[in-house]
Biopython code that builds the backbone (N, CA, C, O; Angstrom):
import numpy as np
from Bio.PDB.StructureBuilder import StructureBuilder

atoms = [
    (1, "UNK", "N", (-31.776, 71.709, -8.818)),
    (1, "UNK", "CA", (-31.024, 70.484, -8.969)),
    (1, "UNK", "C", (-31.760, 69.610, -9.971)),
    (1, "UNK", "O", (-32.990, 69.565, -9.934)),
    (2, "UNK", "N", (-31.121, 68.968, -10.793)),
    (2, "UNK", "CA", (-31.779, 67.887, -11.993)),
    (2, "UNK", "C", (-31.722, 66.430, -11.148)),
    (2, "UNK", "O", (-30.922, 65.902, -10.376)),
    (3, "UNK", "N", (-32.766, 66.151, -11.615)),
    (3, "UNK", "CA", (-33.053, 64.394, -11.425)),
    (3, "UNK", "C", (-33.005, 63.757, -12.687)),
    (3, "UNK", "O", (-33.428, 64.309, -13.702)),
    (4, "UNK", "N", (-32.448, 62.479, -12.674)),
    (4, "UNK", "CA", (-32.355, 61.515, -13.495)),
    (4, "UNK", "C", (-32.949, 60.011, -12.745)),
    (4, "UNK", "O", (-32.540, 59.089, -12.039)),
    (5, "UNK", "N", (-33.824, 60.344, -13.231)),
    (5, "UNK", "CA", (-34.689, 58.784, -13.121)),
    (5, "UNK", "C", (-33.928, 57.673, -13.348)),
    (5, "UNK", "O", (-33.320, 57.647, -14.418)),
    (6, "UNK", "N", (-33.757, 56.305, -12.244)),
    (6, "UNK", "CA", (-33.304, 55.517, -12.302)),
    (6, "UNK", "C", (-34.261, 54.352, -13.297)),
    (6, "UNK", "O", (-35.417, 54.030, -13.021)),
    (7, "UNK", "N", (-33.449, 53.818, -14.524)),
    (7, "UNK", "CA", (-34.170, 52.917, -15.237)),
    (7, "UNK", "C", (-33.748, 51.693, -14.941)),
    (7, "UNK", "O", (-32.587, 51.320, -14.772)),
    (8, "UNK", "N", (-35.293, 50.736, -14.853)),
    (8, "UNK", "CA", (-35.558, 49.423, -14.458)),
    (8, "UNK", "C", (-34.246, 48.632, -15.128)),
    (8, "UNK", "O", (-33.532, 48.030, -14.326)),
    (9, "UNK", "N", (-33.951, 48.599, -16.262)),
    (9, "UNK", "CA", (-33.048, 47.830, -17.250)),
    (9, "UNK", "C", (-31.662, 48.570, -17.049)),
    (9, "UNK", "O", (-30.918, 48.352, -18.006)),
    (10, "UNK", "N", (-31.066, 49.437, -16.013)),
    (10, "UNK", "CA", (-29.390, 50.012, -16.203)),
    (10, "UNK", "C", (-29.360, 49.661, -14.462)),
    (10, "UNK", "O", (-29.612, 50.324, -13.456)),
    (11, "UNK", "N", (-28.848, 48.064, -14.760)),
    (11, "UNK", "CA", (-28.500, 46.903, -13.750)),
    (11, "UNK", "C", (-26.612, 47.846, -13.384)),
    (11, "UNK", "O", (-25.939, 47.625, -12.377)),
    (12, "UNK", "N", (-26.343, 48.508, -14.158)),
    (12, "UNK", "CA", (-24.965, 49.320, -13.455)),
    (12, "UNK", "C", (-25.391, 50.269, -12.550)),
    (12, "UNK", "O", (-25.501, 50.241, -11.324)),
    (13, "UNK", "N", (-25.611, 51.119, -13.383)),
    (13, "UNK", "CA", (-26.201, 52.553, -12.677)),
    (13, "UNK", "C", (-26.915, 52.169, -11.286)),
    (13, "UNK", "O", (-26.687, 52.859, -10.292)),
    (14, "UNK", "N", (-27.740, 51.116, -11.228)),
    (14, "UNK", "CA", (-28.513, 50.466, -9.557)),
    (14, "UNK", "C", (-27.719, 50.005, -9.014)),
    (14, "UNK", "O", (-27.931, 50.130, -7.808)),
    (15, "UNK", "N", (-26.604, 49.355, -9.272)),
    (15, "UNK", "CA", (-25.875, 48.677, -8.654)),
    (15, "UNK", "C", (-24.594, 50.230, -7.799)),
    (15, "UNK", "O", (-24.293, 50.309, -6.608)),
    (16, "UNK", "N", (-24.207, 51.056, -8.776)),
    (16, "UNK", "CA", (-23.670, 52.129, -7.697)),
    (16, "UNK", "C", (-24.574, 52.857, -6.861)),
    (16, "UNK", "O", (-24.317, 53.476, -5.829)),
    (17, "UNK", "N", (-25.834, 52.674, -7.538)),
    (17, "UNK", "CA", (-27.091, 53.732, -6.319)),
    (17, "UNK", "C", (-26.888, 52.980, -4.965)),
    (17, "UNK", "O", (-26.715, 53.472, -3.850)),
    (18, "UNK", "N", (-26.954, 51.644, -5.341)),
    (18, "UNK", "CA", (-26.889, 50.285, -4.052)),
    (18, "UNK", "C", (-25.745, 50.455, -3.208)),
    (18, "UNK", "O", (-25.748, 50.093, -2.031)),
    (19, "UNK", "N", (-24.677, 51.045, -3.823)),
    (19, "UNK", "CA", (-23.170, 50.777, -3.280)),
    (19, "UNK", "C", (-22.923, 52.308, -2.615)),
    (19, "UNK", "O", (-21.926, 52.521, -1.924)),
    (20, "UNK", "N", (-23.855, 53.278, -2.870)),
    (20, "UNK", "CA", (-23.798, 54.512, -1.990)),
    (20, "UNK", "C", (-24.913, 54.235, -1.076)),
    (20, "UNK", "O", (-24.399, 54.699, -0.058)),
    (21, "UNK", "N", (-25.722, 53.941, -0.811)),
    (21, "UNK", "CA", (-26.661, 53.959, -0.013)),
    (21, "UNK", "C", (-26.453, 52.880, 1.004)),
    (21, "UNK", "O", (-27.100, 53.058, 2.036)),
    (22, "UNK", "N", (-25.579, 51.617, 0.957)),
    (22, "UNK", "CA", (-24.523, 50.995, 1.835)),
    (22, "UNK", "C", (-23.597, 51.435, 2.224)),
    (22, "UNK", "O", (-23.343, 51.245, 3.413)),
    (23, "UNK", "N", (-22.713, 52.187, 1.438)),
    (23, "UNK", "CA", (-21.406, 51.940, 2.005)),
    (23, "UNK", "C", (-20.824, 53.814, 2.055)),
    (23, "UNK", "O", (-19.678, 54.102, 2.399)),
    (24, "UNK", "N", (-22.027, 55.043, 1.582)),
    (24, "UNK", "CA", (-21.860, 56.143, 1.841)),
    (24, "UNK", "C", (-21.660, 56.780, 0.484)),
    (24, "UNK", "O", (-22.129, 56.243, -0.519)),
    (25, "UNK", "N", (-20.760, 58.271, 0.404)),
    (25, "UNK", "CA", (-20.454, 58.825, -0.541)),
    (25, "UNK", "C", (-19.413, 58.047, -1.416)),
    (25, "UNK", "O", (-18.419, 57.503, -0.936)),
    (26, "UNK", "N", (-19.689, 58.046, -2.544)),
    (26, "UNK", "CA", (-18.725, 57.757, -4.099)),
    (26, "UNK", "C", (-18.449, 58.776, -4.706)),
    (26, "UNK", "O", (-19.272, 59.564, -5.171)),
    (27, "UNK", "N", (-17.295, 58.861, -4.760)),
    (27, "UNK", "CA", (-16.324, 59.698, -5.515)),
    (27, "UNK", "C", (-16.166, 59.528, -6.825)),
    (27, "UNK", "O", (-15.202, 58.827, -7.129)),
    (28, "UNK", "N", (-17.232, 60.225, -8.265)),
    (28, "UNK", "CA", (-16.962, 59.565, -9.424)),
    (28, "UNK", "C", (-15.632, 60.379, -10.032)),
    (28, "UNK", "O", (-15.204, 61.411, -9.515)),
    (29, "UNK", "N", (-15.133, 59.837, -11.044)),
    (29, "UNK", "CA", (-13.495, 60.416, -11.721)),
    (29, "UNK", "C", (-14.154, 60.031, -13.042)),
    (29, "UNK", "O", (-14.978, 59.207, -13.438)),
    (30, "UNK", "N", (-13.250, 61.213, -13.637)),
    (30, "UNK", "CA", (-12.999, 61.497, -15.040)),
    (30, "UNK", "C", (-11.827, 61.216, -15.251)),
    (30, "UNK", "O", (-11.120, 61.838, -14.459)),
    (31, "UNK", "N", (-10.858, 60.162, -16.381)),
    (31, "UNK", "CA", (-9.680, 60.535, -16.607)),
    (31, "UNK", "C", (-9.064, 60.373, -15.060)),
    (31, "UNK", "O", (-7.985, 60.933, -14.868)),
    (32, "UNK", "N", (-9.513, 59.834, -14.228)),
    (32, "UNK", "CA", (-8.573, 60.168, -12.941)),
    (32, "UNK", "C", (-8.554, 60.949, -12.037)),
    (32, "UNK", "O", (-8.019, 60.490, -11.027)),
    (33, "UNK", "N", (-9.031, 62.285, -11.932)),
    (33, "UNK", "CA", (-9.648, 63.399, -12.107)),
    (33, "UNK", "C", (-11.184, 63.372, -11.132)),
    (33, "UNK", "O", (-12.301, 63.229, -11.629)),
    (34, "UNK", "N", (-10.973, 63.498, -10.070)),
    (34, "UNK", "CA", (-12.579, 63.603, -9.227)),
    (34, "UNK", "C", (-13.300, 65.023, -9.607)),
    (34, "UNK", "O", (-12.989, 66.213, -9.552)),
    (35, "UNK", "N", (-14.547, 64.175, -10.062)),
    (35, "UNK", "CA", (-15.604, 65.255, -10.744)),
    (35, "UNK", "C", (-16.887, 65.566, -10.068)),
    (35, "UNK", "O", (-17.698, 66.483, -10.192)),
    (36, "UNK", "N", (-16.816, 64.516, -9.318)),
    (36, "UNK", "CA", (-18.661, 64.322, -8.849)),
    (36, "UNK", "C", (-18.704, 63.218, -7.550)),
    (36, "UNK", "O", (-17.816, 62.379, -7.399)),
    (37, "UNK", "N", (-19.830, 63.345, -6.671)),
    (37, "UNK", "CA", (-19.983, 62.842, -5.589)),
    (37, "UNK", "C", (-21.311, 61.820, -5.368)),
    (37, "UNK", "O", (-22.406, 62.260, -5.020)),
    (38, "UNK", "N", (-21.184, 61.127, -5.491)),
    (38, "UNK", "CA", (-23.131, 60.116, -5.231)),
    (38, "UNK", "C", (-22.975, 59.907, -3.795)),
    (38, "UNK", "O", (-22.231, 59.113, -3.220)),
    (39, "UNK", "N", (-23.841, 60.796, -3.290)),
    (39, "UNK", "CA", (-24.344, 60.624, -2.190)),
    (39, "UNK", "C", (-26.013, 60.573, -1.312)),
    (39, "UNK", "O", (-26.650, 61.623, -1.400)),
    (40, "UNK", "N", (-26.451, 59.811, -0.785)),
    (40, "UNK", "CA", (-27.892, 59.505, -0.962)),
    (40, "UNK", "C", (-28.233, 60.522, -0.622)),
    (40, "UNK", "O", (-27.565, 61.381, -0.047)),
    (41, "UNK", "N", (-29.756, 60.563, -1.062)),
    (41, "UNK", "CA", (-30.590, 61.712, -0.828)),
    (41, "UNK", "C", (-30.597, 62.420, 0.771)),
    (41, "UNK", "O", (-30.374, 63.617, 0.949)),
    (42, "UNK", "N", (-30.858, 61.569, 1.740)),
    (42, "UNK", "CA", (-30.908, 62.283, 3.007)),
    (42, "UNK", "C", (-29.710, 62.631, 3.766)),
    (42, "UNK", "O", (-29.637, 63.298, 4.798)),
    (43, "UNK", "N", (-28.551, 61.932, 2.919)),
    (43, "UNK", "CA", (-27.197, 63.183, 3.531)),
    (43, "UNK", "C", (-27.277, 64.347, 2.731)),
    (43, "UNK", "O", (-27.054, 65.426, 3.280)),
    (44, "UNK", "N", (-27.627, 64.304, 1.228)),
    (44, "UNK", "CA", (-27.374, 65.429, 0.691)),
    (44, "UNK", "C", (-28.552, 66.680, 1.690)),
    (44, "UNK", "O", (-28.325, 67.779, 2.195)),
    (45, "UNK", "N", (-29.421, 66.080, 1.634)),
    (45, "UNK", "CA", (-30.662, 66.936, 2.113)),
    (45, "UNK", "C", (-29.758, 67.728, 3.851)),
    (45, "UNK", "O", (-29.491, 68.913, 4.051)),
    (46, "UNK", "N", (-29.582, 66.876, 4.519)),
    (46, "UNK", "CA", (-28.845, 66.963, 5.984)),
    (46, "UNK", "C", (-27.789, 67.986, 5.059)),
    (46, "UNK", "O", (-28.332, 69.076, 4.877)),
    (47, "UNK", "N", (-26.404, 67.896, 4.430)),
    (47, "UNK", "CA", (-26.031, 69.058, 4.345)),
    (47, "UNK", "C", (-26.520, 70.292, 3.761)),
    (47, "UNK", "O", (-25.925, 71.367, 3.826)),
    (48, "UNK", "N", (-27.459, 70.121, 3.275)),
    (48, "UNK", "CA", (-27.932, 71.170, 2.105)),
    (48, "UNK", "C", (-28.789, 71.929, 3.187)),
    (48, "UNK", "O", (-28.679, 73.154, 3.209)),
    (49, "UNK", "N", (-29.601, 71.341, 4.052)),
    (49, "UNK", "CA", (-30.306, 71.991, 4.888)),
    (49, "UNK", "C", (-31.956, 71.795, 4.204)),
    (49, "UNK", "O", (-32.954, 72.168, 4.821)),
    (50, "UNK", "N", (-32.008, 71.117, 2.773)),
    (50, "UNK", "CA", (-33.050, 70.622, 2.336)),
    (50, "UNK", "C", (-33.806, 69.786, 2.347)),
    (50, "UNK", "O", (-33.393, 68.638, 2.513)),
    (51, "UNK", "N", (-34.991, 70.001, 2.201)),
    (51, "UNK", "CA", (-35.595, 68.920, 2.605)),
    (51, "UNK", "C", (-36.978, 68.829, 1.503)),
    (51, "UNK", "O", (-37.181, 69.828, 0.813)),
    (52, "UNK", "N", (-37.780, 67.801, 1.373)),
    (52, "UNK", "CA", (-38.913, 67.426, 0.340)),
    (52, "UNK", "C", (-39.623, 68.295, 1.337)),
    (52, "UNK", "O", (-39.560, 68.501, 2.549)),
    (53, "UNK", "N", (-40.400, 68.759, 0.203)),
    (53, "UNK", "CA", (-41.810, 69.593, 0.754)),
    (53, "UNK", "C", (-43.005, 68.732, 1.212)),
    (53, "UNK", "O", (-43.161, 67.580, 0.807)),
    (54, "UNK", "N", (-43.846, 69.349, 2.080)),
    (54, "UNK", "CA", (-44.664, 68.545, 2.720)),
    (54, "UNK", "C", (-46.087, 69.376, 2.153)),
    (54, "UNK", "O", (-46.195, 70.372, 1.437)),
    (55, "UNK", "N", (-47.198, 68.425, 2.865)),
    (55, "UNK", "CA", (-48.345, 68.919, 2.143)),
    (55, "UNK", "C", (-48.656, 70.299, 2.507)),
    (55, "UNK", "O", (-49.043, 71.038, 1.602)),
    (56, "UNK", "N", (-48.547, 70.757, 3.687)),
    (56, "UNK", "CA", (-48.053, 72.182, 4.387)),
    (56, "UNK", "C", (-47.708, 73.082, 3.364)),
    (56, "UNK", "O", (-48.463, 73.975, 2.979)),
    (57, "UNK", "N", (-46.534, 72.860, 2.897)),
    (57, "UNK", "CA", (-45.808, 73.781, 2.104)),
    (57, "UNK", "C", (-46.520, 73.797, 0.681)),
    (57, "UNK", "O", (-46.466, 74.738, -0.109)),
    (58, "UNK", "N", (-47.043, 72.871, 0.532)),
    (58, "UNK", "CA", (-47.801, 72.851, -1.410)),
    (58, "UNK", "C", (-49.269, 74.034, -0.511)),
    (58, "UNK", "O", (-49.408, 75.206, -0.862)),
    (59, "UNK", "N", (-49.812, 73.639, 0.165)),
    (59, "UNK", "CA", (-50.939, 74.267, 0.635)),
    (59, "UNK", "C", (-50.870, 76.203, 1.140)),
    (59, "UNK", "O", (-51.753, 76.997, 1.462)),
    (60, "UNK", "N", (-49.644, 76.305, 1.012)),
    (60, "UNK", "CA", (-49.341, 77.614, 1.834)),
    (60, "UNK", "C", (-48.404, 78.477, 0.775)),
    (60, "UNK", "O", (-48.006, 79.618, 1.006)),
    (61, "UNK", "N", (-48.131, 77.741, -0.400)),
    (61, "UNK", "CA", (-47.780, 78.027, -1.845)),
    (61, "UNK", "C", (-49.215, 79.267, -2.001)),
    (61, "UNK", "O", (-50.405, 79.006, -1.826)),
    (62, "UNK", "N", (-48.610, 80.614, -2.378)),
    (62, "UNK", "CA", (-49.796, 81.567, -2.999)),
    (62, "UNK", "C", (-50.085, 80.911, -4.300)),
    (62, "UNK", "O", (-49.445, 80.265, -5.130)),
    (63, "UNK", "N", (-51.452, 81.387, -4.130)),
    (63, "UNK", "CA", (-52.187, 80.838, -5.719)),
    (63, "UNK", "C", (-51.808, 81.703, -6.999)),
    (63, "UNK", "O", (-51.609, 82.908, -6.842)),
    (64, "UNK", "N", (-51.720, 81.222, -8.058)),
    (64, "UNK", "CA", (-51.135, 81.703, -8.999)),
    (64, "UNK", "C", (-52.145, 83.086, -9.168)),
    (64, "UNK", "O", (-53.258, 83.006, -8.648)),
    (65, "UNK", "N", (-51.726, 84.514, -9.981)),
    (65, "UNK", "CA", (-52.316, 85.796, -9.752)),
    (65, "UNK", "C", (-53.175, 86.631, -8.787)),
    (65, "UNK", "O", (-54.107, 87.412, -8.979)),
    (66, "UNK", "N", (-52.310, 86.041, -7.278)),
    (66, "UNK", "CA", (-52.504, 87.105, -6.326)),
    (66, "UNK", "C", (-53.656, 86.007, -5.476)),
    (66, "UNK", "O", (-54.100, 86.302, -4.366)),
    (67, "UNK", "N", (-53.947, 85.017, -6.039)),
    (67, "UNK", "CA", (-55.779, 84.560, -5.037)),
    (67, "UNK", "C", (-56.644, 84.329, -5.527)),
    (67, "UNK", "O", (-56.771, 84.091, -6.728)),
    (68, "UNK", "N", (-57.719, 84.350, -4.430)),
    (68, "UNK", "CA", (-58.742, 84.759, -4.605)),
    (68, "UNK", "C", (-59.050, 85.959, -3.829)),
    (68, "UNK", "O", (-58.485, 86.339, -2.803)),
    (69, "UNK", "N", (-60.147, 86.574, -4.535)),
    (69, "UNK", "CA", (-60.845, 87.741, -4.065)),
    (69, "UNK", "C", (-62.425, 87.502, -3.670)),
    (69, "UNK", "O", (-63.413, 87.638, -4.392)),
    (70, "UNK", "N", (-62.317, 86.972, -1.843)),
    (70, "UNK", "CA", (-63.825, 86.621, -1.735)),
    (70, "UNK", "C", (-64.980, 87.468, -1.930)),
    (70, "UNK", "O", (-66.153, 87.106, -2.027)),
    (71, "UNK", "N", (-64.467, 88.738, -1.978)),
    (71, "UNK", "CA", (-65.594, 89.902, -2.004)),
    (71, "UNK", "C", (-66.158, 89.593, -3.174)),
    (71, "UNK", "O", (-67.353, 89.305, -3.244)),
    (72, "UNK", "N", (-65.321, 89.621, -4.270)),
    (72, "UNK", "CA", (-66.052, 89.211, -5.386)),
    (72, "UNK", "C", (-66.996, 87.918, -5.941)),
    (72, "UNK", "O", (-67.701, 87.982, -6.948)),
    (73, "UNK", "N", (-66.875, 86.881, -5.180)),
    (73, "UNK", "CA", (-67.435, 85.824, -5.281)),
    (73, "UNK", "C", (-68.773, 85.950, -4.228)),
    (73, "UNK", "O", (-69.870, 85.508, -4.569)),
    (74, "UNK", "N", (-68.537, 86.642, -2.837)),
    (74, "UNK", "CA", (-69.174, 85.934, -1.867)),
    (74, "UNK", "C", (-70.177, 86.962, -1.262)),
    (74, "UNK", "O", (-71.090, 86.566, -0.538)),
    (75, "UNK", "N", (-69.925, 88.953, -1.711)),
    (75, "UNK", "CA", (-70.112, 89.770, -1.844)),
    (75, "UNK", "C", (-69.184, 90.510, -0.327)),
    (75, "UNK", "O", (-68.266, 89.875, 0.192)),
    (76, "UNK", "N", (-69.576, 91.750, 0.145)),
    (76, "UNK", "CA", (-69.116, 91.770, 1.034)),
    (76, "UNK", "C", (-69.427, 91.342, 2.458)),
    (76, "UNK", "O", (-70.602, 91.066, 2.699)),
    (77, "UNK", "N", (-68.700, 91.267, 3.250)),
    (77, "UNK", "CA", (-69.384, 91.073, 4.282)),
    (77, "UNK", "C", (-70.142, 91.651, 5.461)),
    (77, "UNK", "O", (-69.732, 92.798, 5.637)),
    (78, "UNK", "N", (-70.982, 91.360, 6.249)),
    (78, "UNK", "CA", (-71.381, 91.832, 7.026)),
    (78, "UNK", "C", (-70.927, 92.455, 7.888)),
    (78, "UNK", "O", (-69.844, 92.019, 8.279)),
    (79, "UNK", "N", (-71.339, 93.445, 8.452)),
    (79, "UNK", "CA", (-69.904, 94.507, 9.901)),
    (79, "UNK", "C", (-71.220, 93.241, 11.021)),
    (79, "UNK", "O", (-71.960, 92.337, 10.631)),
    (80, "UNK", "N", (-70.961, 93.794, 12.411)),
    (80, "UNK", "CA", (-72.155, 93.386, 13.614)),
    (80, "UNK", "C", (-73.516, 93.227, 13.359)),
    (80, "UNK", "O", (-74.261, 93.551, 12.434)),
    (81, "UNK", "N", (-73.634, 92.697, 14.321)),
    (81, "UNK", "CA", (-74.999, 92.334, 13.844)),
    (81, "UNK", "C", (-76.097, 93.963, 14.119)),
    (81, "UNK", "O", (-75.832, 94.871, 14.906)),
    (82, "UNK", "N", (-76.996, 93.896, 13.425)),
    (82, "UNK", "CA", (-78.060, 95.175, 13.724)),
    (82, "UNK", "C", (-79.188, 95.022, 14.275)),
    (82, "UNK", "O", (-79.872, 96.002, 14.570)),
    (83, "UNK", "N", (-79.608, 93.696, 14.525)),
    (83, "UNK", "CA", (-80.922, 93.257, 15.002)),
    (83, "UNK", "C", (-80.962, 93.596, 16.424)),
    (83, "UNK", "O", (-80.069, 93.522, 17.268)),
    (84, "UNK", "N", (-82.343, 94.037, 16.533)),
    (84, "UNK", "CA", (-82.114, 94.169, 18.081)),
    (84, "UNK", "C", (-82.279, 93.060, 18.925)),
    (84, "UNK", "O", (-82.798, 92.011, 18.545)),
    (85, "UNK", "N", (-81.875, 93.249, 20.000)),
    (85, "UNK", "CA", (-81.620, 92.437, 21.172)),
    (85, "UNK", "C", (-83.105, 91.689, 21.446)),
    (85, "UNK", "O", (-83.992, 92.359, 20.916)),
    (86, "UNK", "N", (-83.631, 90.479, 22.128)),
    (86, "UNK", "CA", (-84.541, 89.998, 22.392)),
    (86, "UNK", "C", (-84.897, 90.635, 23.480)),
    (86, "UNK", "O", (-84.031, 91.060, 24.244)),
    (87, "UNK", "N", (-86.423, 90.833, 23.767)),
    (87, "UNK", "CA", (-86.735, 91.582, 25.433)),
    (87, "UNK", "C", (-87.092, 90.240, 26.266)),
    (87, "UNK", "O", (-87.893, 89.416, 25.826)),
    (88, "UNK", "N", (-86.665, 90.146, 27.062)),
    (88, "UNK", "CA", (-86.992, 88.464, 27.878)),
    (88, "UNK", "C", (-87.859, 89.253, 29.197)),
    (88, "UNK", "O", (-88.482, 88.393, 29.819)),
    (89, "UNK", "N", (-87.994, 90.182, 29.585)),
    (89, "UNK", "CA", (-89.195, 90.715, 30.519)),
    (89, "UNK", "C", (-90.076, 90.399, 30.394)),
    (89, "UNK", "O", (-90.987, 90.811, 31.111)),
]
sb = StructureBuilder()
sb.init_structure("model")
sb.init_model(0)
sb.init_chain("A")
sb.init_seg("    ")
for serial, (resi, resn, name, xyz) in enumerate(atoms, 1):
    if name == "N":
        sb.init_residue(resn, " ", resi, " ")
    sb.init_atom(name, np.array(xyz, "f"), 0.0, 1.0, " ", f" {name:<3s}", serial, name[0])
structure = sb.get_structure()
């Protein structure tokens, strides 16, 4: 979906953002002709089933080419331990 940034100076364009977010969906027309719908973000989201991502979802995003590979950074790891046991007798 495209966004169009609302600008400080288009006193129209705010004024229908204002008049859907009061008073619901706007029906825009072409010629007479219904083309398009302004409806605020959290009905569209409610029908769409969409929703803004949360920090969750940026965090659980795979890293770009597969990761990391800790073996290679961190070497491998250790299996159990091998030391022997303490004698407390």
């Amino acid at each position: 979906m495209g966004v169009l940034p609302l600008k400080k100076d288009d006193e129209e364009l705010r004024a229908v953002v204002e008049r859907a977010l009061s008073e619901g969906p706007l029906t825009i027309t072409q010629d007479g002709v219904p083309t398009a719908v302004l409806v605020p973000a959290e009905e569209y989201q409610r029908l769409t089933g969409e929703r803004r991502p949360s920090i969750i979802d940026y965090l659980m995003k795979p890293l770009p080419g597969g990761g990391i590979d800790l073996d290679e950074y961190i070497g491998p790891r250790a299996g159990p331990s091998t030391r022997p046991l303490p004698d407390f007798d």
